[in-house]
C-alpha positions in Angstrom: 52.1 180.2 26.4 50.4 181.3 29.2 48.0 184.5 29.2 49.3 185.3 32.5 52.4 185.7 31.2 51.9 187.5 28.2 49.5 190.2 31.0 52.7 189.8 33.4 55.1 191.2 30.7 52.7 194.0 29.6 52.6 195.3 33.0 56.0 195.0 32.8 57.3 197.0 30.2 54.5 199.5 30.8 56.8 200.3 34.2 59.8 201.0 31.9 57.8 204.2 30.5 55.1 204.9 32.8 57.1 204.6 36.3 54.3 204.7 39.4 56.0 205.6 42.9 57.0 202.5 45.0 56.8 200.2 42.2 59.7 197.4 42.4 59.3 196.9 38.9 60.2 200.7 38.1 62.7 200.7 40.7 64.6 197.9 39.1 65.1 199.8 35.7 65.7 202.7 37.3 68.5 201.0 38.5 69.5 199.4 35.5 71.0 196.0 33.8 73.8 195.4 36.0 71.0 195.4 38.7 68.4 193.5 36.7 70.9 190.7 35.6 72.1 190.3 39.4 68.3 189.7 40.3 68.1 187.0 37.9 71.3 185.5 39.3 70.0 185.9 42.5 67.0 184.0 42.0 68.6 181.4 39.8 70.5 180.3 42.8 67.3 180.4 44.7 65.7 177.8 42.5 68.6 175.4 42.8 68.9 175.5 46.6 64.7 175.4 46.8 65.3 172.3 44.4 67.6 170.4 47.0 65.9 170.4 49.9 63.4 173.1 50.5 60.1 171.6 49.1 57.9 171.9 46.1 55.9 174.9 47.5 59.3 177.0 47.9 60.4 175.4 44.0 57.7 177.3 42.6 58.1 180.4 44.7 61.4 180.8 43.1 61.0 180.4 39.8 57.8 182.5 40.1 60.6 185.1 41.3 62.8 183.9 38.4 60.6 183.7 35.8 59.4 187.6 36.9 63.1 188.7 37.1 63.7 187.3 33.3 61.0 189.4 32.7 62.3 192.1 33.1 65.4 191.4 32.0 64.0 191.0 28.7 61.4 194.4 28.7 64.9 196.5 29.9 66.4 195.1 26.3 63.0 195.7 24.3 62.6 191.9 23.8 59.3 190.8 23.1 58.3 188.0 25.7 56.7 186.5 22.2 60.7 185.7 21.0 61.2 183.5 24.0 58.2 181.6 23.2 58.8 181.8 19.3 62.3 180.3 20.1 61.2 177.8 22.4 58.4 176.9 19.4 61.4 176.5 16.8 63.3 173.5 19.2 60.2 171.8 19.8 59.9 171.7 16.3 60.7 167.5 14.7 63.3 167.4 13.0 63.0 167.3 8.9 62.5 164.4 6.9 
């Protein structure tokens, strides 16, 4: 996938240990997973009402937000952002002979 991702989740999970003041990244596992997975709710819902009538600009303003939020989600359980793209390699995969 994309670089920027994979330098997106770094920063990311270097917030879970190294916590710098006013960062909303730190803040969010501070507060925990009940928090984190209400974010990503959040912003699912975001997409869907961006999608259905707010423009392509706002689209990909929320799943920028989604796609951070899911992030996180996934350094707060110690998943690797390389599972999601390993996982997404293994159904793109054709099908055996």
């Amino acid at each position: 996938m994309s670089d920027v991702l994979n330098q997106l989740y770094a920063v990311i999970a270097s917030r879970k240990t190294n916590a710098p003041a006013g960062s909303y990244t730190a803040q969010l596992f501070a507060a925990g997973e009940n928090e984190i997975v209400k974010k990503v709710g959040e912003e699912a819902i975001e997409v869907i009402v961006a999608a259905k009538g707010q423009g392509d600009a706002r689209v990909v303003s929320e799943v920028a937000d989604l796609i951070y939020h899911t992030l996180v989600l996934l350094a707060s359980r110690g998943i690797a952002w390389r599972a999601v793209e390993d996982e997404l390699a293994r159904r793109h995969q054709p099908p055996p002979p």
